[in-house]
LUMLOMI-370324 format. One line per 8 residues: number of its first residue (from 1); their letters; for each residue x, y, z of C-alpha. Coordinates in pm, 1 decimal. Example, Ala and Ser with C-alpha at 12.3 -4.5 7.8 and 13.67 -1.06 7.14 Angstrom:
residues 2
1> AS> 1230.0/-450.0/780.0 | 1367.0/-106.0/714.0
//
This chain:
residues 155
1> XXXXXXXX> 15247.6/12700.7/4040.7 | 15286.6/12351.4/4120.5 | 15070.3/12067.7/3940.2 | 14932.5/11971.8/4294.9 | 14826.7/12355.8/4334.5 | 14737.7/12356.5/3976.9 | 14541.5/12027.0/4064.5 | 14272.8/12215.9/4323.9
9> XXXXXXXX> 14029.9/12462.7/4393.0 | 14038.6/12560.2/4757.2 | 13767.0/12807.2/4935.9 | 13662.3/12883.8/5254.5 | 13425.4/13074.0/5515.7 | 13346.7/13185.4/5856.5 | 13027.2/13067.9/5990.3 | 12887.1/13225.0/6336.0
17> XXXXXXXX> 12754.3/12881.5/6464.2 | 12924.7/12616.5/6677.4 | 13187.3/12326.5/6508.4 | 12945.3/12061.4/6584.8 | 12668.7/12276.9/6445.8 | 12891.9/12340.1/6087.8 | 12971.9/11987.4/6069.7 | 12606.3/11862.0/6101.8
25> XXXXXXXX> 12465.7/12085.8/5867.7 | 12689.9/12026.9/5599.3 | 12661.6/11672.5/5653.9 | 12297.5/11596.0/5761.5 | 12184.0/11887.7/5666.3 | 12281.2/11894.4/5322.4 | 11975.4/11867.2/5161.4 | 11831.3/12186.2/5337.7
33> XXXXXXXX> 12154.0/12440.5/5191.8 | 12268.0/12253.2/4840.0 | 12136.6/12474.1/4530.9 | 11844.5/12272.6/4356.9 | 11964.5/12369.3/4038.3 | 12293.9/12149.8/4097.6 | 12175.9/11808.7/4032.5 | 12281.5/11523.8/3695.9
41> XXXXXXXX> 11927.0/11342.6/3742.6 | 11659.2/11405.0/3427.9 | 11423.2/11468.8/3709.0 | 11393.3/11780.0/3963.7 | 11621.1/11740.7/4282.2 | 11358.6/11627.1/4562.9 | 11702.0/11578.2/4783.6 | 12075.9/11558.8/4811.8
49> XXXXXXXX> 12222.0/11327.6/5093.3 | 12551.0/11243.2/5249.9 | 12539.4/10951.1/5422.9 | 12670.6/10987.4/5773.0 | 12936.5/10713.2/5809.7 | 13293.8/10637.4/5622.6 | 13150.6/10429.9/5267.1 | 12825.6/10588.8/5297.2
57> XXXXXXXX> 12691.9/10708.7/4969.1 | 12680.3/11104.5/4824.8 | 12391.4/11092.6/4611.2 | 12054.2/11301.0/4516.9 | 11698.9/11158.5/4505.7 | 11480.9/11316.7/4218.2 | 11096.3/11362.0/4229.5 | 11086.0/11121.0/4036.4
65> XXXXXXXX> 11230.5/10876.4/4226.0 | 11544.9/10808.4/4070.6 | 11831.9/10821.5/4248.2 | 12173.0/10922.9/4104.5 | 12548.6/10891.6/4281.1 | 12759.5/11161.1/4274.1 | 13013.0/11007.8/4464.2 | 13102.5/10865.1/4859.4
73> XXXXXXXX> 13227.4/10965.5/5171.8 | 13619.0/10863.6/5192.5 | 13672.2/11036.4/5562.3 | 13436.5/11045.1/5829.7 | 13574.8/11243.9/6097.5 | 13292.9/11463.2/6331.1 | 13277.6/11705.8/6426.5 | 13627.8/11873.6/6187.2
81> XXXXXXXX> 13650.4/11693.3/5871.9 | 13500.8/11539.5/5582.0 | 13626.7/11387.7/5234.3 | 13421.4/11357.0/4994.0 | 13461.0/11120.0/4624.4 | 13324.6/11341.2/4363.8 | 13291.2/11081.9/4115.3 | 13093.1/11367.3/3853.5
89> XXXXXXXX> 13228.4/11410.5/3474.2 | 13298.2/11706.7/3292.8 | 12913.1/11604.1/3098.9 | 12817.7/11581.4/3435.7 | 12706.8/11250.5/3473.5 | 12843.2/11010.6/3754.1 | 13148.4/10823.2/3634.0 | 13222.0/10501.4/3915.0
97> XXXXXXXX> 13642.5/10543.7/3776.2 | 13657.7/10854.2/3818.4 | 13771.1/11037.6/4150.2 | 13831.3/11403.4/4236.1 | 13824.3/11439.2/4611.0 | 13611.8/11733.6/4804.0 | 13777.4/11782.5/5169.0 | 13573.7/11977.8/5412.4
105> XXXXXXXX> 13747.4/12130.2/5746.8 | 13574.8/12269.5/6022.6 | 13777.7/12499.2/6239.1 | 13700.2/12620.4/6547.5 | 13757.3/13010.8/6610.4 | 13545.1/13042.4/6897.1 | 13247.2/12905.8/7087.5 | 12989.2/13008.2/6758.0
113> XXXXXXXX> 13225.8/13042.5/6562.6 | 13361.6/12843.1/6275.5 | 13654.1/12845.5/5955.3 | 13513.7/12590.9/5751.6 | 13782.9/12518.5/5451.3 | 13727.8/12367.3/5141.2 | 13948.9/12170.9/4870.6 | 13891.3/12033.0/4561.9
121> XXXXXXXX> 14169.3/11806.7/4440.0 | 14264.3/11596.6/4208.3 | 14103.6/11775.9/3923.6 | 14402.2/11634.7/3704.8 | 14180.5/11321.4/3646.1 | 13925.5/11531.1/3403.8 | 14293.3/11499.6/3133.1 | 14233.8/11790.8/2916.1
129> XXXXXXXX> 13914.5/11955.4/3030.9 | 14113.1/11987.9/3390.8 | 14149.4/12369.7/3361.9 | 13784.7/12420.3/3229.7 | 13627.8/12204.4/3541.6 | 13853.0/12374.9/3811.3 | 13680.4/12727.1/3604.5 | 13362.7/12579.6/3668.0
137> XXXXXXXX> 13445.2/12463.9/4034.7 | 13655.1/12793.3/4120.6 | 13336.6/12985.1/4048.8 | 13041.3/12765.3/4190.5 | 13195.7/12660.2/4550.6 | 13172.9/12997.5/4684.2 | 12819.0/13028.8/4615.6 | 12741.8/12699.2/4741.6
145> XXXXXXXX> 12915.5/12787.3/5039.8 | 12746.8/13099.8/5132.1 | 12435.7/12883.8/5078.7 | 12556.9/12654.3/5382.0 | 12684.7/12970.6/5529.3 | 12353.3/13138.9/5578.2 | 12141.3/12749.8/5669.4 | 12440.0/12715.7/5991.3
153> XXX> 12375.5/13024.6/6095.4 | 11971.6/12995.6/6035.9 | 11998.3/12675.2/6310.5
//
């Protein structure tokens, strides 16, 4: 295994909605499919936004009104790719110098139909807790993407 390989977490799934459809509702949509549970604010997660445009901020709101980064969006390519910064520590708090990178493909297989592909890279900047975060990532993307799976199909 090379360290790039060894550097990533990479997951995907086939959604029965359009490209365009994928794209928005992992983007704008995000708040309606990310798992509430997932948040770093002290408060409960009221909502999680992506900001649609290249700089825009990846962030959650809290009920209480607090607002906490968890990174930005590097790529902003509709309707067939996203990168994301995930700027999130292994205490999972936001860290501004550090940068893993979350890289969302949408591929077309048909009309309503769509590969969406996602990698996780650059997990070499957690240093020594590297293998234990890509454990942690390795097992909670594929949840979180069903979660998307099922609100694309629902629209």
């Amino acid at each position: 295994m090379t360290p790039a390989h060894g550097a990533a977490v990479r997951h995907s799934i086939t959604v029965d909605t359009s490209q365009e459809n994928a794209f928005a509702t992992f983007t704008s949509g995000h708040n309606r499919w990310w798992p509430r549970d997932h948040h770093i604010g002290g408060a409960e997660l009221e909502e999680a936004v992506i900001e649609g445009h290249e700089g825009g901020r990846w962030y959650e709101r809290d009920v209480d009104g607090t607002q906490c980064d968890w990174g930005k969006v590097l790529v902003w390519d509709p309707p067939s790719r996203l990168v994301l910064a995930w700027q999130i520590s292994g205490e999972w708090a936001y860290d501004a110098d550090l940068l893993t990178e979350v890289e969302v493909r949408f591929i077309p297989e048909g009309p309503e139909r769509t590969r969406v592909e996602l990698e996780h890279r650059g997990l070499d900047a957690y240093g020594d807790g590297m293998d234990q975060m890509r454990e942690q990532f390795d097992s909670g993307w594929p949840g979180i993407l069903q979660g998307f799976a099922a609100a694309a199909a629902a629209t």
